[in-house]
C-alpha positions as a Markdown table, in Angstrom:
| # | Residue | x | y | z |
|---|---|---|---|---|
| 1 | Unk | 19.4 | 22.1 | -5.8 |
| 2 | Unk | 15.7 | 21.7 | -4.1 |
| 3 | Unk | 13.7 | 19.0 | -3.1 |
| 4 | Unk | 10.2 | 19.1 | -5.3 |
| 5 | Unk | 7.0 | 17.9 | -3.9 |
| 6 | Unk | 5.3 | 14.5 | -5.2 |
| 7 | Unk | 2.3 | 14.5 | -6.8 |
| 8 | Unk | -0.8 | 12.6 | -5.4 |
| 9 | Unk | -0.6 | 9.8 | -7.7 |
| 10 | Unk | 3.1 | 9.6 | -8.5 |
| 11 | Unk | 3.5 | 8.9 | -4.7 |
| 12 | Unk | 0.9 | 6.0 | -5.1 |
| 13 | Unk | 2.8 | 5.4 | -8.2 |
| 14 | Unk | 5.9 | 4.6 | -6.3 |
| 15 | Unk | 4.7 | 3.2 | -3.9 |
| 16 | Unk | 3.6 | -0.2 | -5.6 |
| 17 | Unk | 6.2 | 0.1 | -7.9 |
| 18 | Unk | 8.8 | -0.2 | -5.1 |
| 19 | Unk | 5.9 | -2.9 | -3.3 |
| 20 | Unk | 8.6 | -4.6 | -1.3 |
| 21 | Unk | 11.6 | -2.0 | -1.1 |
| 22 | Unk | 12.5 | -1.6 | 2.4 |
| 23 | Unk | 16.1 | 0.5 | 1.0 |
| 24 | Unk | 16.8 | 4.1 | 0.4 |
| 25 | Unk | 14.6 | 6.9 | 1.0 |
| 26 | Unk | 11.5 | 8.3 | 0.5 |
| 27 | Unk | 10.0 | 12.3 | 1.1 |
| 28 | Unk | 7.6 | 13.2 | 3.0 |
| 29 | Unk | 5.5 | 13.8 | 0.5 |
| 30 | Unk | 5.8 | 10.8 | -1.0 |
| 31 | Unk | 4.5 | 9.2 | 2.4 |
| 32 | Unk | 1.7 | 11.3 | 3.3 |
| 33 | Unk | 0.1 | 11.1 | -0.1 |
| 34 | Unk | -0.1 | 7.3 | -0.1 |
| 35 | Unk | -1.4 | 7.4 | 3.5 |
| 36 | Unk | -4.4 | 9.9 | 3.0 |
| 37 | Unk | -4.8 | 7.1 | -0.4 |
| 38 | Unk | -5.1 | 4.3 | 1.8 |
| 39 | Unk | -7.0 | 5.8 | 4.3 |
| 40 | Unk | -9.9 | 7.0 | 1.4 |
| 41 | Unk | -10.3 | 4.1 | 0.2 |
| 42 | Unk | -10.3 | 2.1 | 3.4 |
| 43 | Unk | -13.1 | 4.4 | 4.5 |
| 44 | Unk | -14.7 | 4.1 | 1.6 |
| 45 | Unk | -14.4 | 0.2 | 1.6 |
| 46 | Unk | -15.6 | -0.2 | 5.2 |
| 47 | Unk | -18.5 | 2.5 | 5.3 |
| 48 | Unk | -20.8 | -0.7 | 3.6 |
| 49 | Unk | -19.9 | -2.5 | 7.1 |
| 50 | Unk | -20.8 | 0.2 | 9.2 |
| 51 | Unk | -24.1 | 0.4 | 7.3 |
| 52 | Unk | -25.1 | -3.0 | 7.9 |
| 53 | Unk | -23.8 | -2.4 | 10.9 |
| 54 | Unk | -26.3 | 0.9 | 11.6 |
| 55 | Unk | -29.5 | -1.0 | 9.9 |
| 56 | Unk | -28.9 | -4.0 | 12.1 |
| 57 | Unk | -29.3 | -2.0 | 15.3 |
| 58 | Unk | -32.0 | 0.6 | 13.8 |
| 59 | Unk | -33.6 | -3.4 | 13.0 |
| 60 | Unk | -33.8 | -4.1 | 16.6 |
| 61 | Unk | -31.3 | -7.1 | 15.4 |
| 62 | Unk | -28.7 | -7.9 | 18.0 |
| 63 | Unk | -25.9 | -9.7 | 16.6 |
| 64 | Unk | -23.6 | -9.0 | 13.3 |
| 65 | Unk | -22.6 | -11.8 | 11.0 |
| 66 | Unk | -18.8 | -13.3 | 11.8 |
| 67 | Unk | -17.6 | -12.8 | 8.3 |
| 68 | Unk | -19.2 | -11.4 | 5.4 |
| 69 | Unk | -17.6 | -11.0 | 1.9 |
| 70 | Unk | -17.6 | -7.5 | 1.8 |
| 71 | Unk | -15.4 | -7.6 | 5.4 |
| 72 | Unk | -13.3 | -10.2 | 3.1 |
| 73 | Unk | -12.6 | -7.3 | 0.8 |
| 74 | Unk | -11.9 | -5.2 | 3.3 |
| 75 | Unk | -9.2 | -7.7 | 4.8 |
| 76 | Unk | -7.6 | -8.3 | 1.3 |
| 77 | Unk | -7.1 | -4.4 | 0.8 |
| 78 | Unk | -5.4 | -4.5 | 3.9 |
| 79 | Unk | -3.5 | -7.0 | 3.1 |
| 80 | Unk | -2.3 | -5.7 | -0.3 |
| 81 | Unk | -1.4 | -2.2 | 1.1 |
| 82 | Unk | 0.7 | -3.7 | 4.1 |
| 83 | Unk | 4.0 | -4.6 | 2.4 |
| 84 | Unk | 4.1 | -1.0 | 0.5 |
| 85 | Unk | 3.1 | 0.6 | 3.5 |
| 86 | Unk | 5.8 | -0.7 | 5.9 |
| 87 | Unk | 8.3 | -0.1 | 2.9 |
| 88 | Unk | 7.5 | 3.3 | 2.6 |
| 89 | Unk | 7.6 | 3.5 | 6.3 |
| 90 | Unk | 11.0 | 2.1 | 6.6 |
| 91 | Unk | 12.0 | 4.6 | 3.6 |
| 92 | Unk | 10.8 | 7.5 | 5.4 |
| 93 | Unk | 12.9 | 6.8 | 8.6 |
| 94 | Unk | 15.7 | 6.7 | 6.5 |
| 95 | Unk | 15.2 | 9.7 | 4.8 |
| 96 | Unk | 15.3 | 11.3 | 8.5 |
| 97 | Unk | 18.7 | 9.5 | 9.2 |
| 98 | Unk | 16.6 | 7.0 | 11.4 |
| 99 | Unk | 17.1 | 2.8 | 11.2 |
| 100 | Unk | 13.5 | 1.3 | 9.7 |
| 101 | Unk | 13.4 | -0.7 | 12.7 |
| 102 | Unk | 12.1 | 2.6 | 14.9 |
| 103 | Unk | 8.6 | 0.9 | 13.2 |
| 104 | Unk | 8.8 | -1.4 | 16.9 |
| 105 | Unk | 8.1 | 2.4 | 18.3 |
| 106 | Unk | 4.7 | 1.4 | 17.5 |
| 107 | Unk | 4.5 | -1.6 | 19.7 |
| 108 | Unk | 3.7 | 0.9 | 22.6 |
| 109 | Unk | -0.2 | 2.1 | 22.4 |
| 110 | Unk | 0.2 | 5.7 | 22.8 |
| 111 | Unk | 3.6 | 7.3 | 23.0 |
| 112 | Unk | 5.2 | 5.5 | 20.6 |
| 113 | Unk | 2.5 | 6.6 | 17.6 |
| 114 | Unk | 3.3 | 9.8 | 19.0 |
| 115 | Unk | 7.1 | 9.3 | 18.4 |
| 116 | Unk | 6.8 | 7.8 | 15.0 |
| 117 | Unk | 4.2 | 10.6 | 13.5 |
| 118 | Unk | 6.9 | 12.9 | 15.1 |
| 119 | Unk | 9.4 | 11.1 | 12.9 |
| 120 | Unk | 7.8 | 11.2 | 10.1 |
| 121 | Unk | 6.9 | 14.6 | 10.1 |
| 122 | Unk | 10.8 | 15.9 | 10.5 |
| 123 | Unk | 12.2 | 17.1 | 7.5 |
| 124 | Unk | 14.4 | 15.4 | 5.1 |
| 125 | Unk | 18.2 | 15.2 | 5.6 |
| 126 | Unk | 19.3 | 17.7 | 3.4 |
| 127 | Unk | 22.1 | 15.8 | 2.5 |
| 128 | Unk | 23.1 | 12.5 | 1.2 |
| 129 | Unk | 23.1 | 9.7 | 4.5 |
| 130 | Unk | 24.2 | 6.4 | 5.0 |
| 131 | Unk | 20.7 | 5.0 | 3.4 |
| 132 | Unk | 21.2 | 7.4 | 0.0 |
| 133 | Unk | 21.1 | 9.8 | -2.4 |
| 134 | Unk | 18.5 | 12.9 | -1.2 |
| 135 | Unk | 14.7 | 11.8 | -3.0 |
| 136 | Unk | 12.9 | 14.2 | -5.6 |
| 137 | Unk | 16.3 | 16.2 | -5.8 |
| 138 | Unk | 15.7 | 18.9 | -8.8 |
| 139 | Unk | 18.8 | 20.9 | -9.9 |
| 140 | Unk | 17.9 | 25.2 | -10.5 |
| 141 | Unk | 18.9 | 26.6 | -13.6 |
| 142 | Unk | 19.4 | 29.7 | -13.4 |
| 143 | Unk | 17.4 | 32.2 | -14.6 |
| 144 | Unk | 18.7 | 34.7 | -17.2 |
């Protein structure tokens, strides 16, 4: 038995369809895909902003609006993406043997992002641990 790679959008697949699962485990694939999702379209959604932003100053005008709509949007995306984020979070932790709450890591600014990109970056436990079964497990047949 091996441990098959997620495809770009089945891991964006599963991740909203487990929006609020914070149980079992999840490869890193599955992880790394939905980040680099949610960072494209977060820089894709912000890169209006940071025009305005750019033709303000080029305008010789000083100050940027409080709150646009567009930087509404922006805060509803990241508002949508937080619960499946940190559920996929705590899912890859597990799938290192690690408790979900190694996320408080993050609390310190530089070493603990360092610790928990470490984290997520080890391999999967080869073998079933206390928060289950090995993910994307595909069984060899053998070849004749």
């Amino acid at each position: 038995m091996r441990q098959y790679q997620v495809s770009f959008w089945d891991a964006i697949r599963r991740a909203f369809t487990k929006y609020c699962v914070f149980t079992g485990r999840a490869s890193r694939s599955e992880f790394w895909w939905f980040y680099l999702f949610t960072q494209i379209v977060g820089i894709v959604l912000v890169a209006p902003v940071y025009g305005t932003l750019i033709q303000n100053i080029a305008n010789g005008v000083a100050e940027q609006p409080a709150f646009t709509v567009w930087n509404g949007v922006v805060y509803l995306w990241s508002l949508f993406i937080l619960l499946p984020y940190f559920g996929l979070l705590f899912r890859r932790l597990h799938d290192t043997g690690r408790s979900g709450w190694n996320w408080l890591w993050l609390l310190l600014p530089v070493i603990g992002t360092i610790i928990i990109i470490v984290y997520l970056c080890t391999e999967s436990q080869p073998f079933p641990n206390k928060y289950g079964e090995v993910p994307n497990l595909e069984s060899e047949s053998p070849e004749y």
